[in-house]
C-alpha positions as CSV (number, residue, x, y, z in Angstrom):
1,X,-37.1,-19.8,-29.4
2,X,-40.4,-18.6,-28.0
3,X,-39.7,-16.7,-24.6
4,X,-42.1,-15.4,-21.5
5,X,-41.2,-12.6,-20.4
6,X,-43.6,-12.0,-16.9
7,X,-43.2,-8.7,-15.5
8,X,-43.7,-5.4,-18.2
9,X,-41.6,-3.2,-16.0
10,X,-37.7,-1.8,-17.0
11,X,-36.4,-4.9,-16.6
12,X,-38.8,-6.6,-18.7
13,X,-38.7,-4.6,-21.1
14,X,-35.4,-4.3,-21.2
15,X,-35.0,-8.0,-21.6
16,X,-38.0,-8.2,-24.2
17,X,-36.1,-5.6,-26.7
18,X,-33.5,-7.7,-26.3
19,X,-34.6,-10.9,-27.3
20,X,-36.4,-9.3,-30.2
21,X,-34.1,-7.6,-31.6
22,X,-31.9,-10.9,-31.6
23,X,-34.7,-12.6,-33.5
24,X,-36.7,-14.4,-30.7
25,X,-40.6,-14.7,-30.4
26,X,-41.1,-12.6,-27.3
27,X,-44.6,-13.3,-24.8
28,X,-44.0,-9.9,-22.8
29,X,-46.7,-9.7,-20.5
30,X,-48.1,-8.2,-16.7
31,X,-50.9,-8.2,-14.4
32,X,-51.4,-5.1,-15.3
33,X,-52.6,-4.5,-18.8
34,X,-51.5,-1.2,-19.4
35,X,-48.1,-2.0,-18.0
36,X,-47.7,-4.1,-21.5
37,X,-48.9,-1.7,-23.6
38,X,-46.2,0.9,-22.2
39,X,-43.6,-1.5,-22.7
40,X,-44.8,-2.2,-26.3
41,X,-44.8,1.4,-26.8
42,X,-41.3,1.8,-25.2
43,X,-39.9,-0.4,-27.3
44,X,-41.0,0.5,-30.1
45,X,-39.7,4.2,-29.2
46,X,-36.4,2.3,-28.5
47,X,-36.2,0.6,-32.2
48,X,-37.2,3.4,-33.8
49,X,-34.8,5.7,-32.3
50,X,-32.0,3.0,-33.0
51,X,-33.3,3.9,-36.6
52,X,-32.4,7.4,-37.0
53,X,-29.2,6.5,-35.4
54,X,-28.1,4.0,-38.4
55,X,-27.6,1.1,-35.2
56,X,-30.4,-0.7,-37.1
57,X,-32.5,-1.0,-40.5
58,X,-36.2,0.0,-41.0
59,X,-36.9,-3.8,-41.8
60,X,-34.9,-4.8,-39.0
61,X,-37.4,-2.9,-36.8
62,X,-40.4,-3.9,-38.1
63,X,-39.0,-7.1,-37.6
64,X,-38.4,-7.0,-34.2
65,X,-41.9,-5.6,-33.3
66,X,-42.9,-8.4,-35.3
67,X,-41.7,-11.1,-32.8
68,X,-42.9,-9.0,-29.8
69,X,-46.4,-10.6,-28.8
70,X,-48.2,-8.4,-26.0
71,X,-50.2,-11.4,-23.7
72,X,-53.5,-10.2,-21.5
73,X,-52.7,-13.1,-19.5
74,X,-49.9,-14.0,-18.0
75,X,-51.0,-17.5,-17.3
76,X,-52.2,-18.3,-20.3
77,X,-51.6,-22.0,-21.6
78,X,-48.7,-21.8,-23.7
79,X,-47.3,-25.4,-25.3
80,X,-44.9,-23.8,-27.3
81,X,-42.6,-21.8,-24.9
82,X,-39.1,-22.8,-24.8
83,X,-38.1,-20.6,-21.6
84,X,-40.0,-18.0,-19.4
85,X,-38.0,-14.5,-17.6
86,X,-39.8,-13.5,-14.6
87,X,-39.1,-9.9,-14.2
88,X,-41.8,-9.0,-11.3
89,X,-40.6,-6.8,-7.9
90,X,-38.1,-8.1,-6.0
91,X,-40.3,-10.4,-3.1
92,X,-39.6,-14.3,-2.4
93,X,-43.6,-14.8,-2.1
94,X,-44.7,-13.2,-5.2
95,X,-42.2,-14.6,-7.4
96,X,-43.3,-18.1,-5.9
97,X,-46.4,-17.1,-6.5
98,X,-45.7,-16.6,-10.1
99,X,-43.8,-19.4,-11.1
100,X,-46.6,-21.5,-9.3
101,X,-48.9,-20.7,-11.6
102,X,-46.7,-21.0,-14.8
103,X,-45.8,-24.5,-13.5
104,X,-49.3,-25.2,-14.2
105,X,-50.6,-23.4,-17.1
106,X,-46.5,-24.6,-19.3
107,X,-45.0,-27.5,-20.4
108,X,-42.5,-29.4,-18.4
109,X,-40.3,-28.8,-21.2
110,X,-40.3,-24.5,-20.7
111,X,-37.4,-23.2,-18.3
112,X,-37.6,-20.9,-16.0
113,X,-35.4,-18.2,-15.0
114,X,-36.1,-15.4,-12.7
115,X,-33.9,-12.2,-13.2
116,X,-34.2,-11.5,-9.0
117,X,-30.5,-9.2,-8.2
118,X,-30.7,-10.2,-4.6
119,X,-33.3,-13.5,-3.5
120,X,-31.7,-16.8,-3.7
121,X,-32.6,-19.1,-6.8
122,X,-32.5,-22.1,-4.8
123,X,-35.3,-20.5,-2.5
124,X,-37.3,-19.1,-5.2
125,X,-36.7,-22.7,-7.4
126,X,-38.4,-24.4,-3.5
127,X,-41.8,-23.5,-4.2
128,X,-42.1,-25.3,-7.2
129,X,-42.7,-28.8,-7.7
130,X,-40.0,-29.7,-10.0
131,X,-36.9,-26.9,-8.8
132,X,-34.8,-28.2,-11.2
133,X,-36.3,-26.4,-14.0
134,X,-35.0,-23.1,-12.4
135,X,-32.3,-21.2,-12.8
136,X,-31.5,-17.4,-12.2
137,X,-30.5,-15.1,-15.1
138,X,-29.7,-11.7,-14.0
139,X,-29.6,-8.9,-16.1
140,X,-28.7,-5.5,-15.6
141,X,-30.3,-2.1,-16.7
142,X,-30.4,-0.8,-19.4
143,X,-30.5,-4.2,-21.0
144,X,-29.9,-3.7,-24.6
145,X,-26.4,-1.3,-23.4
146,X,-25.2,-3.4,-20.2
147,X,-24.1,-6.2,-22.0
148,X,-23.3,-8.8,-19.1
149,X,-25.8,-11.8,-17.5
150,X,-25.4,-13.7,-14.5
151,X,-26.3,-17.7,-14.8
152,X,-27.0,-18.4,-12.0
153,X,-27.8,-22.2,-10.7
154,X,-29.5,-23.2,-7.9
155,X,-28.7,-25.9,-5.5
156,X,-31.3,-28.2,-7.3
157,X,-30.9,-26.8,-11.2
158,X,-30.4,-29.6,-13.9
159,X,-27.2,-29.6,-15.0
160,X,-27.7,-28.8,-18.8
161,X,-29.9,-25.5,-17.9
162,X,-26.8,-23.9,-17.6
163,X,-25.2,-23.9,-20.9
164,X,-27.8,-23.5,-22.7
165,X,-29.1,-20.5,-20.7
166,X,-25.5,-19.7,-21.6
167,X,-25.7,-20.4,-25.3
168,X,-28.9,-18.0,-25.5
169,X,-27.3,-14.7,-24.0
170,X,-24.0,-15.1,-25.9
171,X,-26.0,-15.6,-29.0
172,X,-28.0,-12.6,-28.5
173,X,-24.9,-10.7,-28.5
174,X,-24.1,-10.2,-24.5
175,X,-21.8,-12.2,-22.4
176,X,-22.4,-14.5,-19.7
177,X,-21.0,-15.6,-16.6
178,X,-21.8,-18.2,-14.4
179,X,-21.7,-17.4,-10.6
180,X,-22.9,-19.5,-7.2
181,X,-26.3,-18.7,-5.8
182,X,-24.5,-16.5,-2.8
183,X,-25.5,-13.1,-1.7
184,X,-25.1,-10.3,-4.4
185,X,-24.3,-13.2,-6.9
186,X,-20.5,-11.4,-8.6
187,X,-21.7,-8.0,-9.8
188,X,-23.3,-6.6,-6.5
189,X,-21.0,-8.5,-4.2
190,X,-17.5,-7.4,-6.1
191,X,-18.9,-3.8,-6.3
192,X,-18.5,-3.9,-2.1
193,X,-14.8,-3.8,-2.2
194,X,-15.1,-0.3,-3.3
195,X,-17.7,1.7,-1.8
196,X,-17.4,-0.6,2.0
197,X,-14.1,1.1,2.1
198,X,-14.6,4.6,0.3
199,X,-17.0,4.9,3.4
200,X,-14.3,3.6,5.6
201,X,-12.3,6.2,4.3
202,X,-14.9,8.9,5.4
203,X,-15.6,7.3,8.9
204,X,-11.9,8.3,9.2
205,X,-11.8,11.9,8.1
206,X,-9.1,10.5,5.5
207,X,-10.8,13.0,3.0
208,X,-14.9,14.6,2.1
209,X,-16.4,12.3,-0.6
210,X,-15.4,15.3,-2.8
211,X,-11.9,14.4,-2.4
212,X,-12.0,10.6,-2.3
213,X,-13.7,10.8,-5.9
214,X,-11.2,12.7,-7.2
215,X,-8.3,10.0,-6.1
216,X,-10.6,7.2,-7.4
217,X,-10.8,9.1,-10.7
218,X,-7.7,10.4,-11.4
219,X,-5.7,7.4,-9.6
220,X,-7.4,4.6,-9.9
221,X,-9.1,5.3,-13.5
222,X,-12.6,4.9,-12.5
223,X,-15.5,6.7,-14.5
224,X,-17.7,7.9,-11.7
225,X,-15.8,8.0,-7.5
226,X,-17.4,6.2,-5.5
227,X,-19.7,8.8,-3.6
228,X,-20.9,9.8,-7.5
229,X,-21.6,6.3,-8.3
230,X,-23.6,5.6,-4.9
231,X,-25.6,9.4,-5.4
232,X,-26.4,7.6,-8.8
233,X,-27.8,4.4,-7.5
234,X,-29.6,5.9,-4.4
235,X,-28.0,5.0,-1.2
236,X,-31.2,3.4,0.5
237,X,-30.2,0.8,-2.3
238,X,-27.2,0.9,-2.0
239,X,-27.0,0.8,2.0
240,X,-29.7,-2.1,1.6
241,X,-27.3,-4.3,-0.7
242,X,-24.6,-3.5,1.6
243,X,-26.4,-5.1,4.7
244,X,-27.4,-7.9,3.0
245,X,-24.3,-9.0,1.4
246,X,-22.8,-8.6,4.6
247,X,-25.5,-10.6,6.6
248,X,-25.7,-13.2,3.9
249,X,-21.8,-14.0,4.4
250,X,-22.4,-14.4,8.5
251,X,-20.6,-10.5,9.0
252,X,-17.8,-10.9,7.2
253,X,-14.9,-8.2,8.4
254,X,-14.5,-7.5,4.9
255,X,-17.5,-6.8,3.9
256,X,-18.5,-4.4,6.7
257,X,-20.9,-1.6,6.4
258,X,-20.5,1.7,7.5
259,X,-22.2,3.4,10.6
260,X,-22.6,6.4,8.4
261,X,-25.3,5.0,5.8
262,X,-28.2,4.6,7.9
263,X,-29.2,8.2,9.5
264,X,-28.4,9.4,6.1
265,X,-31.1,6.9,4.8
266,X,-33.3,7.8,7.0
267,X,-33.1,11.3,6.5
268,X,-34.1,10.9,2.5
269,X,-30.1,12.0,1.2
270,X,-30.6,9.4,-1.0
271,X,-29.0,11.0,-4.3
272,X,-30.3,12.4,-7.3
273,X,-33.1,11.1,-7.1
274,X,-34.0,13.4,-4.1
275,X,-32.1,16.0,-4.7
276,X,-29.9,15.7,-2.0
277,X,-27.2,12.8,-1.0
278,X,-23.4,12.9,-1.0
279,X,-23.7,16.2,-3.1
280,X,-26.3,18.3,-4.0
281,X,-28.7,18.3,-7.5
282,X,-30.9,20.5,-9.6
283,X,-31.0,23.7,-10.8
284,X,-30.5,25.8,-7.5
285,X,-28.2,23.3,-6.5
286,X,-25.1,25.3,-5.6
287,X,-22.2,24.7,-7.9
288,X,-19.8,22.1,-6.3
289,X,-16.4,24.0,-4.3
290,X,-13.6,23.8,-7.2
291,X,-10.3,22.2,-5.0
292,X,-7.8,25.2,-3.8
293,X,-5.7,26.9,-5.8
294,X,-1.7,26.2,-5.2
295,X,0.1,28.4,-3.5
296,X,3.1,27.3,-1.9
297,X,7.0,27.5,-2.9
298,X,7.7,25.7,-5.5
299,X,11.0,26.3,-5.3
300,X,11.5,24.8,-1.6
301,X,14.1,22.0,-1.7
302,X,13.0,18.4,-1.2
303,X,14.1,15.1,0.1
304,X,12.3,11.6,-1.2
305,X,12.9,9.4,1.7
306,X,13.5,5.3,1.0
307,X,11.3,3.0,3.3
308,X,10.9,-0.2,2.4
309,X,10.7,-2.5,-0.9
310,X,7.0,-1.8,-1.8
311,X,7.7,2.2,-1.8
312,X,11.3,1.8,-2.8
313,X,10.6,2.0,-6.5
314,X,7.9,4.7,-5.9
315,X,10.5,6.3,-4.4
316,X,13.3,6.3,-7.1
317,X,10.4,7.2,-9.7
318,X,8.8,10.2,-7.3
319,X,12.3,11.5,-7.2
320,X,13.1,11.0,-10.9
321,X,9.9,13.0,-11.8
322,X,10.4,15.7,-9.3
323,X,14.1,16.4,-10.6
324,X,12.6,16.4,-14.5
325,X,10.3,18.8,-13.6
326,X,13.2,20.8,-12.3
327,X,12.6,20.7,-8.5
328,X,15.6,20.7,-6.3
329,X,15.8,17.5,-4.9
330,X,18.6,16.5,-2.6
331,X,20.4,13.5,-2.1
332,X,22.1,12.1,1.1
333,X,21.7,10.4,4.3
334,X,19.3,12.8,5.5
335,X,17.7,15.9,4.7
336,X,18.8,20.0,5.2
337,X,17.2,22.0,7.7
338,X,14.7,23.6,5.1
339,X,13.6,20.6,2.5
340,X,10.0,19.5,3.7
341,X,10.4,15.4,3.4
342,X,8.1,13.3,1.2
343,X,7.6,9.9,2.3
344,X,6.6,7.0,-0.6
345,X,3.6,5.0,2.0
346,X,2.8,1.5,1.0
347,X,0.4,0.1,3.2
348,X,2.0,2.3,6.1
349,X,1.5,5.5,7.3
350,X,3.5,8.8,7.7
351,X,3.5,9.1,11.7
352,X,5.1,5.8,11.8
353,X,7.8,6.9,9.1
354,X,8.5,9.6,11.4
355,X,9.0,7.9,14.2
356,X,11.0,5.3,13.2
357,X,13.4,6.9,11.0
358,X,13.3,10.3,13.2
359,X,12.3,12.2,10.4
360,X,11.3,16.5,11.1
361,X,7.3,15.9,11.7
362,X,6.8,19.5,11.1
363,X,7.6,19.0,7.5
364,X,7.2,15.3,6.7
365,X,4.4,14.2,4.5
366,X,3.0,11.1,2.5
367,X,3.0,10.5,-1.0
368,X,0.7,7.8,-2.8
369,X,3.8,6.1,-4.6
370,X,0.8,4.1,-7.0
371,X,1.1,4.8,-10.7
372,X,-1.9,7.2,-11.4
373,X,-3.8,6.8,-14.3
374,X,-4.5,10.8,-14.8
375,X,-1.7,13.5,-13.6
376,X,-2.8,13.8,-9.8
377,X,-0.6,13.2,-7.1
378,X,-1.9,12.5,-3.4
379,X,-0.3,14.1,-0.2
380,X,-0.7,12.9,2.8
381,X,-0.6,15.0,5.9
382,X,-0.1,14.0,9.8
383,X,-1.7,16.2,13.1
384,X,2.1,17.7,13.7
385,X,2.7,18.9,9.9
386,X,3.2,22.5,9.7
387,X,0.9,24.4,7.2
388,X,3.6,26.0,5.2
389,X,5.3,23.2,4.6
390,X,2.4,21.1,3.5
391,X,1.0,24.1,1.2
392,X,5.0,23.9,0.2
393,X,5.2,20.1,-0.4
394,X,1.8,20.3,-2.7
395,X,3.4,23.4,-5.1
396,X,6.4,21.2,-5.1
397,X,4.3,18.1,-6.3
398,X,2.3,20.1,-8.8
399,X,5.2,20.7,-11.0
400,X,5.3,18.8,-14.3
401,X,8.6,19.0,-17.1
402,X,8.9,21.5,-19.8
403,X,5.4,21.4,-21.9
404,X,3.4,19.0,-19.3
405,X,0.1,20.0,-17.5
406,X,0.9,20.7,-14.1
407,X,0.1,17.7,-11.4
408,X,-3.2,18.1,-9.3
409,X,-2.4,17.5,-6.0
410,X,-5.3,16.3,-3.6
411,X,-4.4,16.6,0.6
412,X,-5.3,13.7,2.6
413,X,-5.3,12.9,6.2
414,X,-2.2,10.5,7.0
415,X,-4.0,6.8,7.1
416,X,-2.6,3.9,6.4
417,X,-1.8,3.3,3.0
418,X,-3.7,6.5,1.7
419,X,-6.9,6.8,-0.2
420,X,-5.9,4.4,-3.6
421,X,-4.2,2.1,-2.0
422,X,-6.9,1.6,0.3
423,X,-10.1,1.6,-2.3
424,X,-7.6,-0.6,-4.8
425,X,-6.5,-3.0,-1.9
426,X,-10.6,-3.7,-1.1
427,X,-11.6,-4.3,-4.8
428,X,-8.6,-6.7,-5.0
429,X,-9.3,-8.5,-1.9
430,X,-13.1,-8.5,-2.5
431,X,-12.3,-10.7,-5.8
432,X,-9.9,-12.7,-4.4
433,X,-12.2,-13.9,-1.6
434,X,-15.1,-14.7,-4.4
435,X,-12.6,-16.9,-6.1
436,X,-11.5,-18.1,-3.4
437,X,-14.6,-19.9,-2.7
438,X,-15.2,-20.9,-5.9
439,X,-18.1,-18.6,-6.5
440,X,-16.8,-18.0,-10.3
441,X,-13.8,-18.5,-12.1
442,X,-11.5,-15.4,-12.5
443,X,-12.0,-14.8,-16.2
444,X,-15.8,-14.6,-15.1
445,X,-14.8,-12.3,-12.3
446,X,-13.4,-9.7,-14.0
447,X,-15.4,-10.0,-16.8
448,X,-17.6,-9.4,-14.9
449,X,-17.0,-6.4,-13.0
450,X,-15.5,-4.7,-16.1
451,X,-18.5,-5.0,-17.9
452,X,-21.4,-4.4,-15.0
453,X,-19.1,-2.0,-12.9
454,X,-17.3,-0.3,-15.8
455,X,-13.8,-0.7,-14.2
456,X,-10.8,-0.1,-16.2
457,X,-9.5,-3.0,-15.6
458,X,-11.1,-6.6,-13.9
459,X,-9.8,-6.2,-10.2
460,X,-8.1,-9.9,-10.6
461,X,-6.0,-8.2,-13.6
462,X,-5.6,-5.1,-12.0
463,X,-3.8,-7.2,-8.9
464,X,-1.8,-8.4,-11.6
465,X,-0.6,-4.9,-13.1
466,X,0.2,-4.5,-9.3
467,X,2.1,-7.9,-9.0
468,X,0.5,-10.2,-6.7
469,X,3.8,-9.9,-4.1
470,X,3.3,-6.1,-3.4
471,X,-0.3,-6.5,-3.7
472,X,0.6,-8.8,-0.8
473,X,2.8,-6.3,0.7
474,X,0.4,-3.7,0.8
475,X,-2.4,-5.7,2.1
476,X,0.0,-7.5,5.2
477,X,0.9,-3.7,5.8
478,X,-2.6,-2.2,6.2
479,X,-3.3,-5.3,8.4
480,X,-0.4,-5.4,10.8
481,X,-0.9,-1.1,10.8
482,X,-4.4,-1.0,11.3
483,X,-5.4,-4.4,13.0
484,X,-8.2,-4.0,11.2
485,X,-9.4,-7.5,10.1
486,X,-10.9,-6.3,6.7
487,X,-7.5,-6.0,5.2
488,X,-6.6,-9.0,6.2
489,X,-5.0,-11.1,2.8
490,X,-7.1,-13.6,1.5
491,X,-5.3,-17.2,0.9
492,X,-5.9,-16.5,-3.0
493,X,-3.5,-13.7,-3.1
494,X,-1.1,-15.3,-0.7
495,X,-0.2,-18.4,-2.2
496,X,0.0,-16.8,-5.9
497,X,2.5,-14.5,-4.1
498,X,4.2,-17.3,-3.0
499,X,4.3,-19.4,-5.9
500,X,4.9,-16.8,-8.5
501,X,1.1,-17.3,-10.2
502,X,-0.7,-14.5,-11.4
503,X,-4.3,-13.7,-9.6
504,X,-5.8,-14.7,-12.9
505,X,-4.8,-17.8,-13.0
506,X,-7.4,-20.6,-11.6
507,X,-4.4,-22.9,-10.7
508,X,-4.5,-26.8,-10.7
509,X,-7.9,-28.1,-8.0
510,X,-7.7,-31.2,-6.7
511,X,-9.9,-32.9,-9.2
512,X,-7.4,-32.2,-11.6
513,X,-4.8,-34.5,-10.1
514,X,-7.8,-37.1,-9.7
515,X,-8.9,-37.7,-13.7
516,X,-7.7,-37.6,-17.1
């Protein structure tokens, strides 16, 4: 196949190396002249280094910059392109502008895609006068490592562009999903879930963006917190994506940005790349604050407390672990006069444990009953707890058995649900509500996010691991607790809870029970 690529910046580059390397005849090319030649000589760099690493042969290289053909002209008549990839900056008018004049200097036959992260394809596809040759194909950056593409169709895209846009990506050794031309297309608008309510989180004093990155971390199993991953992106992007989403689906509750973004914005605590955003970078940078040291009894007795089905089990497991690792933990009705309580939250918080089961406030505290995927445990503490007996309660959680590495133990303001619950609820919900609407199917979804988000798990899955009827449980809590419509369940994850399916599973459409 003979490919266009329009646009000699990272992205196009990215995508030219790509093709290349997979044995394609590659047109890279840009207004500006010396934009191609850097890209050439980028490349190159690229291939060569991939060399010395073994990934690739010499012959393999030479190859590659074989195929790569550096154009003066991005307009130049070209009867024998299959498919042109405009990679140019991110403006509806210019990218018009663009494909205007490729509509005229190509073949009817040549398909375009542009590789825009957040215009609609259907607008871009308007200008030209035959929009069914258009189709978006989103990659992420690096190319050659991120190893996921978006196909996405617009309103008016022929049919067959689809699969065969398809076909090319898979057989250049990424995969590729197919999403509806919506704000944030999968990647972008599934990443919301978590960051919309890690600054939730922080609106609330729940915890410093220190502490919530630890949770998402050592909890949840996430590479990089939230607060890390949004210092990496820059959060004028990030706050930018956020708005937008959230405009482009009429203000959707769950999708709500966070007062918090803009002054910040505005004030250039954008990340690393100034130095400066939710933490500090560079070499005079001061050293981030390690978390405090334990010091509380160890030894103080405890009493696990049972509320309710969801935190039941976490409950029976908290108290199994505690009495492994040798803690004295009592049994009864109620607890002595000295044990400071620990109370399993699932969707719920502490205070209202407290006051409906007329627990001591002075020494009754939350604990995350969420499997953790590292060996931190999360307490939760209300305005009445008494200092001693929280630093008491977190010695008593850090214990581990005979031969384990003690238990970190981060301390949280009481909120409902507390910090995992919370970010893992959004991510699920997010997902749920984009399929849902039919925006992709879930094996897309989490294929999706796994591979462009590098979650452990796809969040449809991860509901699963969960089981979609406490999943349910936890997100009819934080809703009835908070009142907060952006917990509210989605219909996907109530009716899978009700029928017994699994969040993965598509289930039977209507057209289903209409053919065959």
């Amino acid at each position: 196949m003979r490919i266009r690529i329009v646009g000699a910046g990272a992205m196009g580059r990215g995508i030219a190396q790509w093709a290349a390397s997979a044995g394609h005849t590659v047109e890279l090319c840009d207004v500006r002249t010396e934009a191609v030649t850097a890209a050439v000589d980028f490349v190159r760099s690229m291939l060569e280094r991939a060399v010395d690493k073994g990934r690739i042969s010499a012959g393999g290289c030479a190859a590659a910059l074989e195929r790569l053909v550096p154009l003066d002209d991005p307009w130049a008549q070209g009867p024998d392109v299959d498919l042109v990839i405009e990679a140019v900056r991110e403006d509806l008018d210019t990218k018009a502008e663009v494909f205007g004049k490729l509509e005229q200097a190509l073949p009817g036959s040549a398909v375009f895609a542009t590789n825009t992260s957040s215009l609609s394809v259907t607008r871009i596809a308007a200008s030209l006068k035959d929009p069914t040759r258009l189709a978006g194909l989103h990659f992420f950056n690096p190319v050659p490592l991120m190893k996921i593409v978006e196909v996405v169709p617009g309103a008016a895209t022929r049919p067959e562009i689809v699969p065969a846009l398809t076909e090319l990506v898979e057989s250049c050794g990424h995969r590729a999903v197919t999403v509806a031309d919506t704000p944030g297309f999968l990647v972008n608008h599934a990443g919301r879930g978590l960051v919309t309510e890690a600054l939730a989180l922080l609106e609330e004093s729940v915890a410093d963006p220190a502490g919530i990155d630890r949770i998402a971390r050592d909890v949840l199993g996430l590479r990089m917190g939230p607060f890390e991953l949004m210092d990496l992106t820059g959060l004028d992007v990030t706050a930018a994506v956020i708005d937008s989403i959230w405009q482009g689906f009429r203000y959707e509750d769950r999708l709500r940005p966070s007062y918090l973004t803009p002054n910040r914005v505005a004030a250039g605590l954008h990340g690393r790349k100034t130095g400066q955003g939710w933490f500090a970078y560079g070499s005079e940078a001061p050293a981030p604050a390690a978390e405090a040291p334990v010091t509380g009894d160890a030894d103080r007795p405890v009493f696990v407390v049972h509320t309710g089905t969801g935190a039941a089990s976490g409950a029976d497991a908290l108290r199994a672990a505690l009495t492994a690792a040798g803690a004295t933990v009592e049994s009864g009705s109620a607890p002595s006069a000295d044990a400071v309580v620990l109370v399993p939250v699932w969707g719920t918080t502490v205070a209202a444990a407290v006051a409906s089961l007329g627990l001591p406030a002075g020494r009754t505290f939350g604990v995350d009953p969420l499997p953790a995927a590292g060996r931190r445990r999360v307490l939760a503490v209300t305005p009445a707890a008494g200092p001693d007996a929280a630093r008491d309660a977190r010695a008593v959680l850090a214990r581990a058995a005979d031969g384990e590495e003690p238990y970190a133990v981060s301390v949280v303001r009481d909120t409902a649900g507390s910090v995992a619950q919370r970010l893992l609820a959004s991510v699920v919900s997010v997902a749920a509500s984009i399929a849902e609407r039919s925006l992709a199917t879930p094996s897309d979804i989490d294929l999706a996010v796994t591979a462009g988000l590098g979650y452990p798990v796809g969040p449809l899955a991860w509901g699963d691991r969960i089981g979609a009827a406490r999943m349910l449980e936890l997100q009819r809590a934080l809703h009835a607790t908070t009142g907060d419509p952006r917990h509210r369940p989605t219909r996907w994850l109530t009716e899978r809870a009700q029928l017994g399916l699994p969040l993965t599973d598509p289930g039977t459409s209507p057209a289903a029970c209409t053919t065959g």
